[in-house]
C-alpha positions in Angstrom: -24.5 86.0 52.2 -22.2 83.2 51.1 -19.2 84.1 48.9 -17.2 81.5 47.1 -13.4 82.5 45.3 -12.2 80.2 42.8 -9.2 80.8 41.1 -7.2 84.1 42.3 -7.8 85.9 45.4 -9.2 88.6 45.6 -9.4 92.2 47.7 -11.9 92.9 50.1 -12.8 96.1 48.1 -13.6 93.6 44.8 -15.2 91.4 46.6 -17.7 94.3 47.8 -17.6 95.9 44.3 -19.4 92.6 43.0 -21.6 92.1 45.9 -23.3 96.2 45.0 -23.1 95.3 41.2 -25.1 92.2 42.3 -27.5 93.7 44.3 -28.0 96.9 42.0 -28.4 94.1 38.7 -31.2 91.9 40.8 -33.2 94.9 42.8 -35.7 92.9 44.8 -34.1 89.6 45.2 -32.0 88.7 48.2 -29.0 87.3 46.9 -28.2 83.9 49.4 -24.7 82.8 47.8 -22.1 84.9 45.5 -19.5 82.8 43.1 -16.6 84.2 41.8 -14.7 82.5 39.4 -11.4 84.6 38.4 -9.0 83.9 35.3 -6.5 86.6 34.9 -8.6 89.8 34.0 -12.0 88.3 33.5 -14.5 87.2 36.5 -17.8 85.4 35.8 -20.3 85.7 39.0 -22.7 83.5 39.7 -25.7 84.3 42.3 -28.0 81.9 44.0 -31.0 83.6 45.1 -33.7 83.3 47.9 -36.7 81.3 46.8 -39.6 83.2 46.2 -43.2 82.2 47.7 -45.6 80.7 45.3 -48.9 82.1 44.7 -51.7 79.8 44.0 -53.6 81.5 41.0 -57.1 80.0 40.3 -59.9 80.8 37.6 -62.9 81.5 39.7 -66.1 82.9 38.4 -64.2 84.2 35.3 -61.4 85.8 37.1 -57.7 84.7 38.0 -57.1 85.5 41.6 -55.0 83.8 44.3 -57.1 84.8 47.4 -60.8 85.9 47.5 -60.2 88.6 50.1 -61.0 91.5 47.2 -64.3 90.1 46.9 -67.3 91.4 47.5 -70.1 89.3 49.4 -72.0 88.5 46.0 -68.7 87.1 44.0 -67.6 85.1 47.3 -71.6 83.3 47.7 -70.8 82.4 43.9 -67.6 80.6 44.8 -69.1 79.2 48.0 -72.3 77.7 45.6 -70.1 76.6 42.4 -69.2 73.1 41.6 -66.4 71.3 43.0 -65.2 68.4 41.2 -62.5 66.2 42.3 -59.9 64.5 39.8 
């Protein structure tokens, strides 16, 4: 992780204090780059966070799904025998 310090230095042991405050705040994301801006007793942190995949969601046969590996052999010969169209 990338940390940036503007304004006042700052102690190893803050800097780790707002790196677990980060972390605990966004469970689940991975946090790529940590800003710290300090003026006298405030700090405002910015994150920049690891992109997330995209999921390709699609209507088919009256569902929303993004793969058709949950279905069964009847639902996937109705996908395979719909209607394509092309734009």
């Amino acid at each position: 992780m990338k940390i940036n310090v503007i304004g006042e230095s700052l102690s190893q042991q803050e800097i780790d204090a707002y790196i677990a405050y980060g972390r605990k705040k966004y469970k689940g994301r991975e946090i790529e780059e940590m800003t710290v801006k300090t003026d006298g007793d405030y700090a405002d942190l910015q994150f920049r966070f690891a992109d997330v995949p995209f999921d390709r969601i699609r209507r088919i046969t009256g569902y929303l799904v993004g793969t058709l590996d949950r279905f069964n052999n009847g639902k996937r010969a109705e996908e395979h025998d719909r209607v394509k169209h092309s734009v």
